[in-house]
Backbone as CSV, one residue per row, in Angstrom:
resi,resn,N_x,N_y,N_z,CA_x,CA_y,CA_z,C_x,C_y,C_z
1,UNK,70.436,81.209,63.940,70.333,82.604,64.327,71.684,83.091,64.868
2,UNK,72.063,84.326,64.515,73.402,84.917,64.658,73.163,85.055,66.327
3,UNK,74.391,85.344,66.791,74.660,85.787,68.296,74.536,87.192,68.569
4,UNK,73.836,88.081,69.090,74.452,89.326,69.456,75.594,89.692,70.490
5,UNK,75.921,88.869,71.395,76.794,88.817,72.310,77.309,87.227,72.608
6,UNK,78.509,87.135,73.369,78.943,86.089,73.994,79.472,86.365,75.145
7,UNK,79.492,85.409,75.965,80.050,85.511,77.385,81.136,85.124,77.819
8,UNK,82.243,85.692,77.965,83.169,85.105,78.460,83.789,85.449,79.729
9,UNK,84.489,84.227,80.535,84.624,84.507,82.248,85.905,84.885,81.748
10,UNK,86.450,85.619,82.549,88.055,86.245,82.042,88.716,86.563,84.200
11,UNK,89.398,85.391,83.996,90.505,84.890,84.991,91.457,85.720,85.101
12,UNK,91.826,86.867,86.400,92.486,87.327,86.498,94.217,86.843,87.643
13,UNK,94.656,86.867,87.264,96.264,86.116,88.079,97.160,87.624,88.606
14,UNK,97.977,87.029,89.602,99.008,87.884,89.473,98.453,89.496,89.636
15,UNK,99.498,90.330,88.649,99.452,91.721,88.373,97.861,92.464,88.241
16,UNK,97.349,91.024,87.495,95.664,91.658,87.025,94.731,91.569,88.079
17,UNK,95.176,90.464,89.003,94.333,90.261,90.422,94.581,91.546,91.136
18,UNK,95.979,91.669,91.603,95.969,92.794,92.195,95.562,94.299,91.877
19,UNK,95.318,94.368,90.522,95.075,95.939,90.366,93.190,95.843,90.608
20,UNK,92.717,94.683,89.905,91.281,94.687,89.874,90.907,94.311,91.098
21,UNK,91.580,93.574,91.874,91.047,93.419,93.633,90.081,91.924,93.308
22,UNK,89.732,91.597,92.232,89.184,90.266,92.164,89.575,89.509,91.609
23,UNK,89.133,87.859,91.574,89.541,86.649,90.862,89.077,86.458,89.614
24,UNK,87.958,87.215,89.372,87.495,86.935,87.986,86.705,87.974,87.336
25,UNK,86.242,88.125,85.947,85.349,89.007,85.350,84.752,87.997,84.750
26,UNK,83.365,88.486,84.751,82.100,87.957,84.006,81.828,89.200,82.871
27,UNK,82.095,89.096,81.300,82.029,90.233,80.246,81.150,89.686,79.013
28,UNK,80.359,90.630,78.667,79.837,90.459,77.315,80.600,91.220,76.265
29,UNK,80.610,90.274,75.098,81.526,90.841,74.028,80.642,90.541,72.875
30,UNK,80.786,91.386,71.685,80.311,90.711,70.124,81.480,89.959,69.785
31,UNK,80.168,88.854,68.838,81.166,88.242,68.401,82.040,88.280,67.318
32,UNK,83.063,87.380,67.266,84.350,87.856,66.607,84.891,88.321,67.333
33,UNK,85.389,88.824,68.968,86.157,89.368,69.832,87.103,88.205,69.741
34,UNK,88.012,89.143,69.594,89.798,88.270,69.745,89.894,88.318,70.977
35,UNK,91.335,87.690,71.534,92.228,87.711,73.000,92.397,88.934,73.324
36,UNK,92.939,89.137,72.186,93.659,90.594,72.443,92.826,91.747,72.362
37,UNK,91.697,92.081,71.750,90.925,92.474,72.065,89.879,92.207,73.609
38,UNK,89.942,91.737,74.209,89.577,91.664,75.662,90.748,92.319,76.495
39,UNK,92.135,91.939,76.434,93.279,92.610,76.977,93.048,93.709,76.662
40,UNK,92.693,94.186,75.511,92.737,95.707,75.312,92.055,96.782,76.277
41,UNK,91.042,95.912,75.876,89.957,96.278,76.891,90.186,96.268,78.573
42,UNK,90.871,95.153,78.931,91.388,95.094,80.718,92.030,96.210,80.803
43,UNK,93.000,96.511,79.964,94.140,97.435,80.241,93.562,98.937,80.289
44,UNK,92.492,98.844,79.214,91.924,100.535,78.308,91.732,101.233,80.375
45,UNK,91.192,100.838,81.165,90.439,100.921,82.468,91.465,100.973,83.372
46,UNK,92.780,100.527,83.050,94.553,100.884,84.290,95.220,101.095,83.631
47,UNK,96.139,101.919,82.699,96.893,102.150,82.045,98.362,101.438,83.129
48,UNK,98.247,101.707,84.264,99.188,100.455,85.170,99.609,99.389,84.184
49,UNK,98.666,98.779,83.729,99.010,97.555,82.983,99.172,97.325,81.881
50,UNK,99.708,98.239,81.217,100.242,98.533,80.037,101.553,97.843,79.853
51,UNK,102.265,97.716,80.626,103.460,97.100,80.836,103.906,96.024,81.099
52,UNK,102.638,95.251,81.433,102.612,94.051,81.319,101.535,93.307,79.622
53,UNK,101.448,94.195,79.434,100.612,93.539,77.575,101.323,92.823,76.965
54,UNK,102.383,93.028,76.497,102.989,92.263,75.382,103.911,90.691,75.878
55,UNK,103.672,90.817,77.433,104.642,89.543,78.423,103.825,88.566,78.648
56,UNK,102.433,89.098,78.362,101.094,88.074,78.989,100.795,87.147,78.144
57,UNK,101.091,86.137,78.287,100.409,84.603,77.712,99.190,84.595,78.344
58,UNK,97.889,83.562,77.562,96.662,83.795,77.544,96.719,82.129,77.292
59,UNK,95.363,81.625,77.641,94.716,80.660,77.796,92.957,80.687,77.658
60,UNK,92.946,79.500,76.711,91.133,79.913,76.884,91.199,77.607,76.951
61,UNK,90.067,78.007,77.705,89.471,76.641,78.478,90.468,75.792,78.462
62,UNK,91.415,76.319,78.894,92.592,75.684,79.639,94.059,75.015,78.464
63,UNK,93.867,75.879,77.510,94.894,75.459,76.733,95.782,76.983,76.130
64,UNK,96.970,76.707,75.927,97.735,78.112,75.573,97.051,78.724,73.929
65,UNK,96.751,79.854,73.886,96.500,80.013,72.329,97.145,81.820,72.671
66,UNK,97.123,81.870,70.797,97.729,83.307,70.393,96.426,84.128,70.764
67,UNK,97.442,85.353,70.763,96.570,86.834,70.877,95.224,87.269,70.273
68,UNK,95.363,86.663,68.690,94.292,86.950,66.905,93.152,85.907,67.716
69,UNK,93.169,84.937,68.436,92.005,83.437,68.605,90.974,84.257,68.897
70,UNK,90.175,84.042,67.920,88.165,84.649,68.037,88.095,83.833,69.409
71,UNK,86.984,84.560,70.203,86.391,83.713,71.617,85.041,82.810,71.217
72,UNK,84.881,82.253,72.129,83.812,81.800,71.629,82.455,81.820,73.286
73,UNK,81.305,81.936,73.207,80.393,82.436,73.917,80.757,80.893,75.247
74,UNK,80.441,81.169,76.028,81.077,80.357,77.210,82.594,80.229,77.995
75,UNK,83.122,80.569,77.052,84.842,80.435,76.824,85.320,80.783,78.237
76,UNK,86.435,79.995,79.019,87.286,80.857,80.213,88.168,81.270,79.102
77,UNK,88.400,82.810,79.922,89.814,83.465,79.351,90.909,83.064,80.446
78,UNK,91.875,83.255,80.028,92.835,83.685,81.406,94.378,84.278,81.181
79,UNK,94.555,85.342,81.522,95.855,86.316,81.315,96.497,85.385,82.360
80,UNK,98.123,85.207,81.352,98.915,84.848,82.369,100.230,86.148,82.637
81,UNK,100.055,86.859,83.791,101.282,87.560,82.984,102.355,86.726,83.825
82,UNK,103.939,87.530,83.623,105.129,86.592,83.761,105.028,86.593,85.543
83,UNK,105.709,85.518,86.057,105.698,85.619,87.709,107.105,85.734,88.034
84,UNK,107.303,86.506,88.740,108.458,86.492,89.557,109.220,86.122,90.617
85,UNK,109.957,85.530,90.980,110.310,85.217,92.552,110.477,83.864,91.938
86,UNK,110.807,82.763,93.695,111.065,81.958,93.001,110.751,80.448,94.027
């Protein structure tokens, strides 16, 4: 039986912690949702963070992958954007 939704926890760091005020999102998506399609989506809600899109490395259950990677229902996300300081 097909999925109508999947769940994915989506880990916020950095820039994304601070604008959203929390550590994490709990989101339902259809499936076939890309990375980048969830970013789209973080950002669509702060245009703030527009400026950090194209710098952000991403991670799902703890390994680096590209932007196009379908999610899969359970999946951690996690935006890394760049850190500064030192």
């Amino acid at each position: 039986m097909e999925q109508s939704s999947i769940t994915v926890t989506i880990k916020l760091f950095a820039i994304y912690q601070e604008v959203y005020g929390i550590p994490e999102l709990i989101r339902q998506f259809p499936p076939e949702t890309t990375v980048n399609d969830v970013l789209t989506l973080i950002i669509q809600g702060y245009p703030q963070l527009e400026k950090w899109q194209s710098m952000t490395r991403f991670s799902v259950n703890y390994q680096f992958v590209e932007a196009d990677t379908k999610l899969q229902d359970g999946d951690e996300l996690v935006f890394i954007p760049p850190v500064s300081g030192g």
